[in-house]
C-alpha angles and dihedrals in degrees: 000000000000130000097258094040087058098045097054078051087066104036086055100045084047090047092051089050091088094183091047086055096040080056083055099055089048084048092055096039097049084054086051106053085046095049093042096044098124095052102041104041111099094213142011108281088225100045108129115208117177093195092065112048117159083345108180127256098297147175082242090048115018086196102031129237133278131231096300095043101253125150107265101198085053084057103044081048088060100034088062094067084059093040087051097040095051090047098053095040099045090042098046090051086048094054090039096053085039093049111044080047094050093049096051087037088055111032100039096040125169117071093354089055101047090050093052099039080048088055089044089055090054093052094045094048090059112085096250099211082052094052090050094047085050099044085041087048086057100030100042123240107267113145095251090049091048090048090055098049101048078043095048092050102037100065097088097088091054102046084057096046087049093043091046086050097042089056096058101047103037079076099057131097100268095051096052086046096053084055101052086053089063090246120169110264083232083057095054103043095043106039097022113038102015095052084055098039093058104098090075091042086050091058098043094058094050094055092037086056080061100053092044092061093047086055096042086045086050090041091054092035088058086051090246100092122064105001119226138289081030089086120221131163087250103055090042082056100057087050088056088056097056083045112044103121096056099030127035095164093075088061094035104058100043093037090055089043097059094039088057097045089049089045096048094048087050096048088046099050093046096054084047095057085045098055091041093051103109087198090076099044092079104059092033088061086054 
């Protein structure tokens, strides 16, 4: 099968997975409402109005307002584009470090594999939220630094996805062949077996963007993730919680926020590992 017809296969089988594309709209439109923040959000998401403190779901403020008075819905707009960018750069360190381990680990075996995958082991047996919690509690909480930890202890998954697939293709045709052409062992792992061993990976990323936002949601809501005014669903949250009796709709909208993202990225990822199975290709052609 060529490389165009296959990938039509997938984009079809993709296409027929209607939860998968109904993860994908969430997914866009997710990207959207972050890009487009300052256009679409009705107020500033730091705009203080003392007349309008914990003010109800309204025509003047669709999600309400919060304990200074300020517009909800402007600051769950806003607190999209943390939510996302947490979840993409925590997520693409993770899948670098994962991968560049994975892909020595694989393809050069013996002594080299069995230190890394030990390695892998000790990181695997600590609790990872309460590594985070420990390394933000050192470190502070500022976005960037937030970003690098849950980076720096979510690789794991994906170091063991790249080894289990490099040691499956640096046996095949075209890698003997590379070396027997004298080509450099960065050239093969990098042109010849990465660029084949990307669909887990793919997966992977898409699902590990999930669980990034749901750790960067608990770390706010704690009070030692995004520090306020900065808004983020986690940190609306935890002003829902000091105010649930009087305001439910400071725990309902991010709540809900953060339940539909996670949602979309896991519907997503899963329609993608679908459409990328070739176990399915075959009958799918017939």
């Amino acid at each position: 099968m060529g490389t165009y017809a296959l990938k039509r296969l997938i984009w079809k089988r993709f296409k027929r997975n209607k939860l998968a594309v109904s993860g994908g709209i969430i997914v866009l439109a997710l990207c959207f409402i972050a890009v487009l923040a300052p256009i679409i959000s009705p107020y500033d998401q730091t705009e203080i109005d003392r007349k309008q403190i914990l003010e109800p779901p309204s025509s003047k403020h669709l999600f309400g307002t919060d304990d200074l008075g300020r517009d909800i819905l402007s600051r769950m707009i806003w607190g999209s584009r943390i939510s996302l960018s947490v979840g993409f750069v925590a997520v693409g360190i993770a899948t670098l470090i994962g991968m560049i381990l994975g892909a020595v680990s694989g393809y050069y075996g013996s002594w080299t594999d069995r230190i890394i995958m030990r390695f892998v082991d000790i990181m695997l047996s600590f609790p990872t939220f309460f590594l985070i919690l420990a390394v933000i509690a050192f470190i502070g909480s500022s976005i960037w630094n937030i970003m690098i930890v849950i980076g720096f202890t979510s690789w794991m998954g994906v170091a063991r996805l790249v080894r289990a697939e490099f040691l499956s293709l640096k046996e095949r045709e075209y890698v003997l062949a590379a070396k027997a052409l004298g080509l450099s062992d960065i050239r093969i792992i990098f042109k010849h077996i990465m660029v084949n061993s990307m669909a887990p990976v793919l997966v992977s990323a898409v699902l590990g963007i999930a669980s990034a936002v749901l750790v960067e949601s608990a770390l706010s809501f704690l009070g030692i993730g995004v520090q306020p005014p900065t808004p983020s669903w986690g940190n609306i949250l935890t002003l829902g919680k000091d105010n649930i009796e009087i305001a439910w709709w400071l725990s309902v909208f991010p709540g809900l926020a953060i339940l539909i993202t996670v949602l979309g990225y896991n519907l997503l990822g899963e329609g993608i590992r679908d459409a990328l199975d070739p176990r399915l290709w075959g009958a799918e052609r017939h």
